[in-house]
VEXKOL-612786 format. One line per 3 residues: number of its first residue (from 1); their letters; for each residue x, y, z of C-alpha. Coordinates in nm, 2 decimals, always signed. Example, Ala and Ser with C-alpha at 12.3 -4.5 7.8 and 13.67 -1.06 7.14 Angstrom:
<pts>
1 = AS = +1.23,-0.45,+0.78; +1.37,-0.11,+0.71 .
</pts>
This chain:
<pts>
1 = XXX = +2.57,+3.21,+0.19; +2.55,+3.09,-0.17; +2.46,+2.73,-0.31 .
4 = XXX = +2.76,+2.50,-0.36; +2.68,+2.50,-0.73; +2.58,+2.86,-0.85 .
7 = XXX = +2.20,+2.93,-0.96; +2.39,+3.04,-1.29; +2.58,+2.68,-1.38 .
10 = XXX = +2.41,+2.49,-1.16; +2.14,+2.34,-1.43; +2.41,+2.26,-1.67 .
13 = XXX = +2.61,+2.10,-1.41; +2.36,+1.85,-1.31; +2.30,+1.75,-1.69 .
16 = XXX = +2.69,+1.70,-1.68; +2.68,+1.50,-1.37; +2.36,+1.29,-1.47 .
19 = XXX = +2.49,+1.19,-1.84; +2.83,+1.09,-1.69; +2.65,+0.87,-1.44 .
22 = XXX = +2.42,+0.75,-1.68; +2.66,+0.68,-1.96; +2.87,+0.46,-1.68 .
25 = XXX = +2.57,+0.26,-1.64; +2.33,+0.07,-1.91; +2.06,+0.04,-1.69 .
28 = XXX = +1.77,+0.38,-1.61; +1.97,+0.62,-1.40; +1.84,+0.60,-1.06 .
31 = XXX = +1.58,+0.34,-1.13; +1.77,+0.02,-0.95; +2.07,-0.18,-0.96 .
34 = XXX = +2.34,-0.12,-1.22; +2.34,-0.41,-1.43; +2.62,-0.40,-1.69 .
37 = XXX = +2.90,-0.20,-1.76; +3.11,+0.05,-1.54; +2.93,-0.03,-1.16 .
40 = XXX = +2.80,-0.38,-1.28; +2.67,-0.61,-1.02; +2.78,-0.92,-1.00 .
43 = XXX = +2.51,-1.18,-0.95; +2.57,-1.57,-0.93; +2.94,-1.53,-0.85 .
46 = XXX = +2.94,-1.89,-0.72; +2.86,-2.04,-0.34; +2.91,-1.82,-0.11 .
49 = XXX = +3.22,-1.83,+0.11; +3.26,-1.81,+0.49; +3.51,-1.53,+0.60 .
52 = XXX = +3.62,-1.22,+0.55; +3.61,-0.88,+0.74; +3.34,-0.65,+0.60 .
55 = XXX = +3.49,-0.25,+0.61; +3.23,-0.01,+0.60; +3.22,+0.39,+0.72 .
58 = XXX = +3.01,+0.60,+0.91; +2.94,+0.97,+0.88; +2.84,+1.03,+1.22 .
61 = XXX = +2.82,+0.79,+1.50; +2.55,+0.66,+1.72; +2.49,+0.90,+2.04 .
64 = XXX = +2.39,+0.60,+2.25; +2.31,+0.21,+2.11; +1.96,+0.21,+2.34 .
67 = XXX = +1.74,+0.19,+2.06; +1.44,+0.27,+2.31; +1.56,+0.55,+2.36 .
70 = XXX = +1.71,+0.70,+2.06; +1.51,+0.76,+1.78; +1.86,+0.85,+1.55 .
73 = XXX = +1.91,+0.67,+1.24; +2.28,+0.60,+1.33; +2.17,+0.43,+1.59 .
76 = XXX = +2.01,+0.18,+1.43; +2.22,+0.14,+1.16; +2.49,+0.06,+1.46 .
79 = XXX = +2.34,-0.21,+1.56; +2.10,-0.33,+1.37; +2.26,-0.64,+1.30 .
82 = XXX = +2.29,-0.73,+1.69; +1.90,-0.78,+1.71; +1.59,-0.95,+1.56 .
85 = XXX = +1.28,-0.90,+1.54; +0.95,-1.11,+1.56; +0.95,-1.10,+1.18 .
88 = XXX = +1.12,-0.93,+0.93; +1.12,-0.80,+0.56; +1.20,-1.03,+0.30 .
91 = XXX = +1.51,-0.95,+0.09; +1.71,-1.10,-0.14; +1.81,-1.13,-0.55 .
94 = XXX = +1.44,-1.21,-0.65; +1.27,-0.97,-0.43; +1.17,-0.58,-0.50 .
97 = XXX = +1.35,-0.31,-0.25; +1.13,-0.22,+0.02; +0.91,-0.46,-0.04 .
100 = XXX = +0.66,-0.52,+0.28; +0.69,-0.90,+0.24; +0.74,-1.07,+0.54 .
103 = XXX = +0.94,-1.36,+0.66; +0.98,-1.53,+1.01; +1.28,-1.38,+1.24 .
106 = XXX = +1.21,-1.49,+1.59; +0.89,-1.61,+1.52; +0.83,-1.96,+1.25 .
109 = XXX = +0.52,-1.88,+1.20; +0.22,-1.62,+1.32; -0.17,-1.58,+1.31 .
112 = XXX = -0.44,-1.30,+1.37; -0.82,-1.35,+1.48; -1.07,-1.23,+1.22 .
115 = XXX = -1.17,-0.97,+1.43; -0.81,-0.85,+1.36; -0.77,-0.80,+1.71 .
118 = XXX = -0.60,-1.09,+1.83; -0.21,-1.19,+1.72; -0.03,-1.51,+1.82 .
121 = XXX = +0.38,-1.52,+1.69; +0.51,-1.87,+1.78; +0.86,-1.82,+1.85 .
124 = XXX = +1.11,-2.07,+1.68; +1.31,-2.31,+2.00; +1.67,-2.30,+2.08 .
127 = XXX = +1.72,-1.96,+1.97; +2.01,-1.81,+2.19; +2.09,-1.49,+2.29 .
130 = XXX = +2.49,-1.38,+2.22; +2.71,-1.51,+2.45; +2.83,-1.20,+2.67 .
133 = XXX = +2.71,-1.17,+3.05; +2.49,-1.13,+3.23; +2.28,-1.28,+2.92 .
136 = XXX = +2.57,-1.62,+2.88; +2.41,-1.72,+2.54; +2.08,-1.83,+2.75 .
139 = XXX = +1.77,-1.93,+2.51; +1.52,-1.64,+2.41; +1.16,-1.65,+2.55 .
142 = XXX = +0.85,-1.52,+2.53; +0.91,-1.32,+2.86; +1.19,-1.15,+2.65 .
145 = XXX = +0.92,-0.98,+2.42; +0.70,-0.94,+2.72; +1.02,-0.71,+2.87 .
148 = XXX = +1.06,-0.54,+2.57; +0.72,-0.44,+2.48; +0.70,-0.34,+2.89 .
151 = XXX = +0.99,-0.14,+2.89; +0.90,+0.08,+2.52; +0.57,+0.15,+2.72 .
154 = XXX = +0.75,+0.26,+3.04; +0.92,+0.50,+2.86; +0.81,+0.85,+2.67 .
157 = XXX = +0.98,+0.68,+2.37; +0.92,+0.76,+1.97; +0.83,+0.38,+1.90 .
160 = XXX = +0.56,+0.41,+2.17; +0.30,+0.46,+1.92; +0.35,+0.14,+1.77 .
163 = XXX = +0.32,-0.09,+2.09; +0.00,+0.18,+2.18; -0.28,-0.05,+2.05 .
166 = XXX = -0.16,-0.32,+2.24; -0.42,-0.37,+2.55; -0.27,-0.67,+2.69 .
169 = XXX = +0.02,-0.92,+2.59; +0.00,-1.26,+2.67; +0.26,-1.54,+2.71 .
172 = XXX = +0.10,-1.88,+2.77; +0.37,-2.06,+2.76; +0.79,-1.99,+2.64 .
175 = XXX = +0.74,-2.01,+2.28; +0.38,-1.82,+2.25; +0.36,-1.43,+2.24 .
178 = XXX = -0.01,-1.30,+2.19; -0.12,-0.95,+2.14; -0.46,-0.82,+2.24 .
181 = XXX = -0.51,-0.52,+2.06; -0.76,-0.21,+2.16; -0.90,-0.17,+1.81 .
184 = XXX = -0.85,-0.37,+1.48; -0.58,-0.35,+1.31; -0.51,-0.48,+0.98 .
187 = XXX = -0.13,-0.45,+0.94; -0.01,-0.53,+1.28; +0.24,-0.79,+1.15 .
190 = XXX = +0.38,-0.50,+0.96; +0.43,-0.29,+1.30; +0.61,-0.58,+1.44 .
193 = XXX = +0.85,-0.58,+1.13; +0.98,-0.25,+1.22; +1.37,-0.26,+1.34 .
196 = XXX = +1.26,-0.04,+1.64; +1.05,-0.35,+1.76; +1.38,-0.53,+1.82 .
199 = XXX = +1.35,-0.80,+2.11; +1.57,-0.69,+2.38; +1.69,-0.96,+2.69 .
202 = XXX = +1.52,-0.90,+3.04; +1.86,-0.86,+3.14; +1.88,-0.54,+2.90 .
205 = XXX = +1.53,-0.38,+3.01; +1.59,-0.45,+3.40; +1.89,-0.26,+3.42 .
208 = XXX = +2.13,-0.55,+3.42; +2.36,-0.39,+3.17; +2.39,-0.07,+3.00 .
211 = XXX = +2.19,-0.09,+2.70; +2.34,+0.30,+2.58; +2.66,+0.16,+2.57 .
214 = XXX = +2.63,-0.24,+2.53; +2.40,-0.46,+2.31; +2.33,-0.82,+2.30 .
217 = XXX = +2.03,-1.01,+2.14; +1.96,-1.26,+1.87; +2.09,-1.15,+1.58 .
220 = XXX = +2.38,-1.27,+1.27; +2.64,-1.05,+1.48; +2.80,-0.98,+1.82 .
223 = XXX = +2.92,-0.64,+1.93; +3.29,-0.71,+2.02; +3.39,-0.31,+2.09 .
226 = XXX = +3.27,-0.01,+2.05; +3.52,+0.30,+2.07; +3.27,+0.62,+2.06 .
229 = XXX = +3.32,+0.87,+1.76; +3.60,+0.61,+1.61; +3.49,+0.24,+1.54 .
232 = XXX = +3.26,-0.02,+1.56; +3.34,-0.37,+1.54; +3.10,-0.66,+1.53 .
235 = XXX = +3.19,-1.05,+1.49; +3.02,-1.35,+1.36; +2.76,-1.46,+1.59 .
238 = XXX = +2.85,-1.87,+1.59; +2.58,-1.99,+1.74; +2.31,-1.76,+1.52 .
241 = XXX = +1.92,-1.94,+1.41; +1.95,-1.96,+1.09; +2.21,-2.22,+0.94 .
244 = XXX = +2.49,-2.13,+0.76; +2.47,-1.81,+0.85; +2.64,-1.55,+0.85 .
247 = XXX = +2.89,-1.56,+0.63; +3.16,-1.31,+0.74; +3.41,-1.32,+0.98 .
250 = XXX = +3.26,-0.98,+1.10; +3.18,-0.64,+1.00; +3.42,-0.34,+1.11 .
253 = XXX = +3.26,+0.05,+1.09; +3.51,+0.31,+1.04; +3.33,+0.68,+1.16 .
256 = XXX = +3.46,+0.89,+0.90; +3.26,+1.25,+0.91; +3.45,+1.34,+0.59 .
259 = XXX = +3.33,+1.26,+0.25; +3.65,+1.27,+0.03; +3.82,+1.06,+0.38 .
262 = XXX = +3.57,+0.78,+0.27; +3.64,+0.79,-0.07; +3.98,+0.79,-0.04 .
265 = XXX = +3.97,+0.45,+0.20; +3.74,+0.33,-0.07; +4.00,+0.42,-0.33 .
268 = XXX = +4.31,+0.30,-0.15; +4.10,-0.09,-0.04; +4.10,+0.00,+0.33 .
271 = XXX = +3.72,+0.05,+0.32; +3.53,-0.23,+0.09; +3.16,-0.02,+0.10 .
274 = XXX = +3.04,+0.35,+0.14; +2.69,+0.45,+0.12; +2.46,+0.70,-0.05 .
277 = XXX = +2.52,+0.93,+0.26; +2.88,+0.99,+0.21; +2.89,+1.03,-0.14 .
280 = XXX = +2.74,+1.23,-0.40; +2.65,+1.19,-0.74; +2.93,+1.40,-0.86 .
283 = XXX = +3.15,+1.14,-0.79; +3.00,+0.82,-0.86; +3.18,+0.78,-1.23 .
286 = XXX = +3.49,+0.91,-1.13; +3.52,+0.64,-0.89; +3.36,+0.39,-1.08 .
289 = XXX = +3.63,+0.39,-1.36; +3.92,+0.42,-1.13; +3.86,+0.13,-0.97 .
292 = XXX = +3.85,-0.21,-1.07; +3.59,-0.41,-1.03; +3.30,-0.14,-0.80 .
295 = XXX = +3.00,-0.26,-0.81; +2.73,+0.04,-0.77; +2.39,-0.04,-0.64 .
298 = XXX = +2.10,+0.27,-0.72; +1.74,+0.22,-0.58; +1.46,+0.40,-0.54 .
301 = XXX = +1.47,+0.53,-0.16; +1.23,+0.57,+0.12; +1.40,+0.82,+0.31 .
304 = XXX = +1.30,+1.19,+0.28; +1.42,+1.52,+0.32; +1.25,+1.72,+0.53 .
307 = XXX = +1.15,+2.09,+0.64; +1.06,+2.09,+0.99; +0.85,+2.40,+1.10 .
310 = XXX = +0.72,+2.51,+1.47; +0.36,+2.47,+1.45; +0.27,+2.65,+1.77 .
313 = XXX = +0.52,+2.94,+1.81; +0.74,+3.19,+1.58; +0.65,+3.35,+1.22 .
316 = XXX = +0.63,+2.89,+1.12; +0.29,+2.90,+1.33; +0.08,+3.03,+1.02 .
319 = XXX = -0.02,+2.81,+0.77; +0.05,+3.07,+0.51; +0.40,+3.13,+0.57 .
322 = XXX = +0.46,+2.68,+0.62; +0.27,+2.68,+0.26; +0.47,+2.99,+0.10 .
325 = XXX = +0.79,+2.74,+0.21; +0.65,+2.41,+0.04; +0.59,+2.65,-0.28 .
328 = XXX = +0.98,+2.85,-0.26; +1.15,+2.54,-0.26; +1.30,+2.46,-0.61 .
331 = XXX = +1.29,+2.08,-0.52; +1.36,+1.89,-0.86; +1.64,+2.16,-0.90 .
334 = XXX = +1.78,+2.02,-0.59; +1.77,+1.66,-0.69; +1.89,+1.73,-1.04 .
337 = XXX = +2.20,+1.91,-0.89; +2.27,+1.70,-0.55; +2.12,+1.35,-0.57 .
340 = XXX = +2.15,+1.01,-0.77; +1.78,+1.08,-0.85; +1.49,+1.12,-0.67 .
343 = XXX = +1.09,+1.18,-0.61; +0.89,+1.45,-0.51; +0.75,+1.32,-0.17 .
346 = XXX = +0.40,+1.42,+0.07; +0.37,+1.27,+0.43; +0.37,+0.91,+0.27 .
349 = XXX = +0.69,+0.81,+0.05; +0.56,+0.72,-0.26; +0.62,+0.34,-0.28 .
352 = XXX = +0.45,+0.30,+0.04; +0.06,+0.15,+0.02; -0.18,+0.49,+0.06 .
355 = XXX = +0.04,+0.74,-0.11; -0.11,+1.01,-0.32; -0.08,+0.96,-0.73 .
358 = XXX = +0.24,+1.11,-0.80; +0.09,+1.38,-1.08; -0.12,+1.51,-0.77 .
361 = XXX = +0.19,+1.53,-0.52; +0.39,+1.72,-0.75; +0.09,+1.96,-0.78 .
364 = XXX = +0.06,+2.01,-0.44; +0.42,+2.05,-0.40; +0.47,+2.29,-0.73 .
367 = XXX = +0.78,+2.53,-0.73; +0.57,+2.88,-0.74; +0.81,+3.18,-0.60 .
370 = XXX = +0.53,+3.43,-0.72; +0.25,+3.21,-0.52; +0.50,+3.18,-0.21 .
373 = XXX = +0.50,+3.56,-0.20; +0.17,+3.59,-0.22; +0.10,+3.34,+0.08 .
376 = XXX = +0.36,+3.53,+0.28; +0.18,+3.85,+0.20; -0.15,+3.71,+0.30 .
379 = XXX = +0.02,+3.58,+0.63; +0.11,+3.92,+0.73; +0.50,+3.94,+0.61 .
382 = XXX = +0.49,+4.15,+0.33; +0.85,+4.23,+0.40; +0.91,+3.88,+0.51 .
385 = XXX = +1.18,+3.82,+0.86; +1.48,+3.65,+0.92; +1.47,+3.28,+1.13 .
388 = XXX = +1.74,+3.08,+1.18; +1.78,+2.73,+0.97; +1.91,+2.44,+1.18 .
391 = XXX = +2.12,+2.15,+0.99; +2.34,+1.89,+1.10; +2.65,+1.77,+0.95 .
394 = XXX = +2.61,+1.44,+1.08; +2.40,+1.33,+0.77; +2.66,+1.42,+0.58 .
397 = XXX = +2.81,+1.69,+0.35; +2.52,+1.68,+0.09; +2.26,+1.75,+0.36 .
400 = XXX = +2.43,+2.12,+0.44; +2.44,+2.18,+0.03; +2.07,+2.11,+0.05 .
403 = XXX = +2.02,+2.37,+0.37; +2.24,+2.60,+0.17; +1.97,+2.59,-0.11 .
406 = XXX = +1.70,+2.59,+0.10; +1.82,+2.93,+0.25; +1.86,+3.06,-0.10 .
409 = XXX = +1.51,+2.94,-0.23; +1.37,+3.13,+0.07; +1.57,+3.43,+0.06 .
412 = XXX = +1.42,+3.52,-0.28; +1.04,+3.53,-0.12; +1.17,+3.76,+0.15 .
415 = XXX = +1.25,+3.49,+0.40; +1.62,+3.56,+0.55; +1.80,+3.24,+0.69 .
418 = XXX = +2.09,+3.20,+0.85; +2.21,+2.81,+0.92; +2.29,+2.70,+1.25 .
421 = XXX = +2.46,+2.38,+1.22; +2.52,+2.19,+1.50; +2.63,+1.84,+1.59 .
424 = XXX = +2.44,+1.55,+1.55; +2.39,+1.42,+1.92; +2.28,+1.77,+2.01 .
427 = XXX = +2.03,+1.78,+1.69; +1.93,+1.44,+1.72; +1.93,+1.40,+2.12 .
430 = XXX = +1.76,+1.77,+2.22; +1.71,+2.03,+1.93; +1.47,+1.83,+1.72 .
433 = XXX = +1.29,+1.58,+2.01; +1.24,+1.90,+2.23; +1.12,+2.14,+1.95 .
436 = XXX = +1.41,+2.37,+2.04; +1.42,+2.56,+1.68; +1.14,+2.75,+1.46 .
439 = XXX = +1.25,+2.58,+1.11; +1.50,+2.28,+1.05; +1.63,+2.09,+0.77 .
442 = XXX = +1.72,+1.73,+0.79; +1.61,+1.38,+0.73; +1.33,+1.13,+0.82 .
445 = XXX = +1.44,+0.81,+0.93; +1.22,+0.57,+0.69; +0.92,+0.41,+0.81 .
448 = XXX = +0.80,+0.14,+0.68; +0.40,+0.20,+0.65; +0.16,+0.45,+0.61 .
451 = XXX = +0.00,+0.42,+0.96; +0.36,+0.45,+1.11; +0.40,+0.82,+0.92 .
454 = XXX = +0.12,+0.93,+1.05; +0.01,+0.85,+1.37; +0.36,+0.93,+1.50 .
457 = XXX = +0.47,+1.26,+1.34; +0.09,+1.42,+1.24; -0.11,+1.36,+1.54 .
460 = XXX = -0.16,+1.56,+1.87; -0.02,+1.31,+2.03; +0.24,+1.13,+1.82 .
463 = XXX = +0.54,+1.02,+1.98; +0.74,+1.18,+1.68; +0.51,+1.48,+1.69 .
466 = XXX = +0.85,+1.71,+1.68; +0.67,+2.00,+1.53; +0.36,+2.01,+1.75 .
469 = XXX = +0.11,+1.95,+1.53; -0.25,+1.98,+1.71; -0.54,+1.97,+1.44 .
472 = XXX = -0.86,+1.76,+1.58; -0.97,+1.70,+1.26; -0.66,+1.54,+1.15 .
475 = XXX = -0.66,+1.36,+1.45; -0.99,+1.16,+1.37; -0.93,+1.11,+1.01 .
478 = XXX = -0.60,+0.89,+1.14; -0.77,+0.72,+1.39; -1.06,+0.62,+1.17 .
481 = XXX = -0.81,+0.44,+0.91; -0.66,+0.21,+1.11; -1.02,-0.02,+1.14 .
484 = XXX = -1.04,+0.03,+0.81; -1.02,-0.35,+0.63; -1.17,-0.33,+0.29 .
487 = XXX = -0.83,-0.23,+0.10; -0.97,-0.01,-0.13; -1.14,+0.17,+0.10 .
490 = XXX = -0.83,+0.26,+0.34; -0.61,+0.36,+0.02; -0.89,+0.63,-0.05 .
493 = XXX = -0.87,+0.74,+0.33; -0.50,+0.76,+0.33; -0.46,+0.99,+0.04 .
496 = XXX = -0.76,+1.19,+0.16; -0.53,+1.23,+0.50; -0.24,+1.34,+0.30 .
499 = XXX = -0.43,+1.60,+0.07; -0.52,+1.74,+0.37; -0.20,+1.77,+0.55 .
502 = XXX = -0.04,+1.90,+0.24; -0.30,+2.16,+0.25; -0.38,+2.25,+0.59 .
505 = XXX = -0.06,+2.11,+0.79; +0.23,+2.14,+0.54; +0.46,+2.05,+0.85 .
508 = XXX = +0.66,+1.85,+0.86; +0.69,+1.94,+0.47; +0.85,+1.62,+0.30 .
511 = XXX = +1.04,+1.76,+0.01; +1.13,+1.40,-0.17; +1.30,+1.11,-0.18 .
514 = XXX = +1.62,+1.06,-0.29; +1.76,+0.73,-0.46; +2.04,+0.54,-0.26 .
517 = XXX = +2.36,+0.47,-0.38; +2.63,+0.24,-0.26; +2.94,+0.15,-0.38 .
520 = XXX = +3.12,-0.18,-0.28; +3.43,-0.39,-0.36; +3.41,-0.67,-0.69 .
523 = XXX = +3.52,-0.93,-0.42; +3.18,-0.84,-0.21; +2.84,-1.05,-0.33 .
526 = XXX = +2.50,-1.09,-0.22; +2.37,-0.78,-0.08; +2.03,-0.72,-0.16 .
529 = XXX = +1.94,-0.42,+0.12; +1.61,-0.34,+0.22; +1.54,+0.06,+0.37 .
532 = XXX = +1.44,-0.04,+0.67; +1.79,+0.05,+0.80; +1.87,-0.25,+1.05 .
535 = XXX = +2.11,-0.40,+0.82; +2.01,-0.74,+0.88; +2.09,-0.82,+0.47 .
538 = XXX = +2.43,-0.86,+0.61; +2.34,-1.17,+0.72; +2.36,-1.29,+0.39 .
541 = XXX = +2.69,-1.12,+0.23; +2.97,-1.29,+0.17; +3.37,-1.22,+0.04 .
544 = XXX = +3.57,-1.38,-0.19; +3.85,-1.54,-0.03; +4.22,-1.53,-0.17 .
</pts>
């Protein structure tokens, strides 16, 4: 199978798609919001007003909404908005995307012992939980993050590895949450900020209701239905924590697998926001000067593409052949052809705290075919083999061009693919969990530190370790971070861990990170996103109202 865009033309098409995008905006391509022009974003559009239906699309839907026990982006994104968390991101006009300032959720204010071993989160009073039984809009306690930190460690989850330094949790009394940790840890606050640490009701965890097909917590909005493969629809939670908020009506999610679908609803008004996954660069300006009034919001992303390879079985198991892969791969060809923009990418995204100087990543991760042959030589394959590639449609269309360029890369060191693309609740659910495959492509879902990264997905013993790595070594080096306080100090220990998983892991092999892109209605204001996928910045959107 050949690329979508021809090794030939595809160079000059790129240059042809970047200038159009960038001559449609007056702002750095791919370097943050559009700011003037074709895509402008309109700030200080007046006080927000209450109302409004939000439309927004889907390019797969969620295989289950327990988000204990999927570890799928979609679900998340589903319903992220139900939930809170004991604190959360900050986001908003005045604050930097992704930053990992915190703010309050469920908890007003929190504290840690100097031994960093000790946090206390005071929970705010009278928050209530959405008013659907068994919960009845009952207030949330401390025994409800007791529950939930009880049920993630009951089960053989993915976010286990964050609640895994926890030796006992403590709740004094119903508004006092204290966790006694194993060992030190100097970012704990940060763990607790991830969307997977959502707080679930003891009704939820004990069985009382179906959390794979039902959610109720805390949070801005209140699943009213959910119709599997078709919609989503979420209303305004009236009786939320923070006042005044939110300010729609509700949000409705249309699953539309189909790229051109979604643009067409975009086109037509039925859909008021599509995302960077369901649209490619391509045709950002067309869109932008057909209708009035888009708004087009570019940032620098945290999610990566990925090459997963089998570390413990298949022709993958050699280092050689997982390094000749990181060297075939023609990576800034591939964002200069099918992405906004993007950054070559190790193990930790580079905006996060610990990430390698970006000279030095895109050294390590240098496009070499001639060295990649060499590797696969020295590995044994002088001929090379055939393997197949699994890919899911369920990220979207631009994810299969990217498999489709992968196989080409590889197919020029020897290395003979053939794409097995399957649907995303198998892929997601079984194929990628249970290490059923020898090489995928796909994404990460973001995460939101450097400790996060790698204790789940590089360790012996990570509960994302979906490409079995086992290396003692790197074991120890992750371990010993995390008491690390002096700042300094940890950076230098975090890039050491990457060079050496670049060099002596190279699975899973991050290949970058591409911008985001959304495009949303002139009559939608105020969203300020942050990549930590729960969609909580919905909270603060709001419509113009006829």
């Amino acid at each position: 199978m050949s690329h979508p865009i021809s090794r030939l033309k595809r160079s000059q098409a790129a240059g042809a798609v970047v200038a159009a995008a960038c001559l449609a905006l007056t702002s750095a391509c791919g370097t943050g919001a559009a700011t003037s022009g074709k895509g402008k974003i309109v700030e200080d559009a007046g006080p927000p007003q209450d109302g409004g239906i939000l439309h927004t699309a889907a390019t797969a839907d969620a295989p289950s909404l327990d988000i204990q026990k999927e570890a799928s982006y979609m679900t998340h994104v589903a319903v992220g908005t139900v939930y809170s968390r004991l604190v959360a991101p900050k986001t908003g006009k005045d604050i930097e995307y992704g930053s990992s300032e915190l703010e309050g959720d469920l908890a007003e204010k929190w504290s840690k012992s100097e031994d960093l071993k000790t946090w206390t989160f005071d929970l705010r009073q009278g928050v209530k939980f959405h008013d659907k039984p068994p919960v009845n809009g009952r207030e949330l306690t401390s025994a409800d993050v007791k529950c939930t930190v009880d049920r993630i460690k009951s089960l053989p989850g993915h976010q286990l590895g964050l609640v895994a330094n926890v030796a006992k949790l403590e709740t004094p009394d119903p508004y006092t949450v204290i966790f006694n940790l194993i060992s030190p840890n100097t970012a704990f606050d940060q763990t607790m900020a991830n969307p997977f640490m959502a707080i679930l009701p003891c009704e939820g965890t004990a069985g009382e209701f179906n959390l794979a097909e039902d959610a109720i917590g805390t949070g801005p909005f209140v699943l009213k239905s959910w119709k599997r493969d078709q919609e989503r629809v979420m209303e305004k939670n009236p009786d939320y924590f923070i006042e005044g908020l939110p300010h729609l009506d509700g949000i409705q999610t249309t699953v539309l697998p189909d790229a051109q679908a979604q643009i067409a609803a975009l086109r037509s008004g039925k859909l008021d926001m599509i995302s960077s996954l369901s649209t490619e660069k391509r045709q950002v300006d067309q869109l932008l000067n057909q209708i009035d009034g888009l708004q087009l919001r570019t940032e620098k992303g945290i999610t990566q593409t990925r090459v997963f390879m089998n570390a413990k079985s298949g022709p993958f198991s050699k280092l050689g052949v997982r390094l000749a892969v990181a060297h075939a791969i023609d990576k800034e060809g591939m964002i200069k052809a099918l992405r906004s923009g993007g950054t070559l990418t190790g193990p930790i995204t580079p905006t996060l705290f610990g990430a390698l100087p970006q000279d030095e990543v895109d050294e390590l991760l240098k496009y070499d075919p001639e060295k990649a042959k060499e590797l696969l030589v020295e590995a044994g394959y002088p001929n090379g083999f055939s393997a197949e590639l699994v890919a899911t449609d369920g990220y979207g269309e631009t994810i299969l061009r990217e498999a489709q360029w992968i196989q080409e890369d590889l197919a020029k060191i020897g290395i003979e693919l053939t794409i097995d693309q399957q649907d995303y609740a198998t892929y997601v659910s079984s194929t990628w969990p249970e290490t059923k495959y020898d090489i995928m492509y796909g994404l990460q879902t973001p995460m939101l530190t450097a400790d996060e990264y790698l204790t789940s997905e590089y360790t012996s013993t990570g509960t994302r370790n979906w490409s079995l790595v086992d290396d003692p070594e790197l074991d120890k080096m992750i371990a010993a971070q995390r008491v690390i306080t002096d700042e300094a100090e940890r950076e230098k220990a975090l890039q050491d861990i990457e060079r050496y998983i670049m060099e002596n892991v190279s699975t899973p092999l991050p290949l970058y990170a591409y911008d985001t892109q959304t495009l949303y209605s002139g009559k939608v204001h105020d969203y300020h996103p942050h990549p930590d996928y729960s969609s909580r910045e919905l909270q603060n959107v709001w419509m113009e109202q006829e």
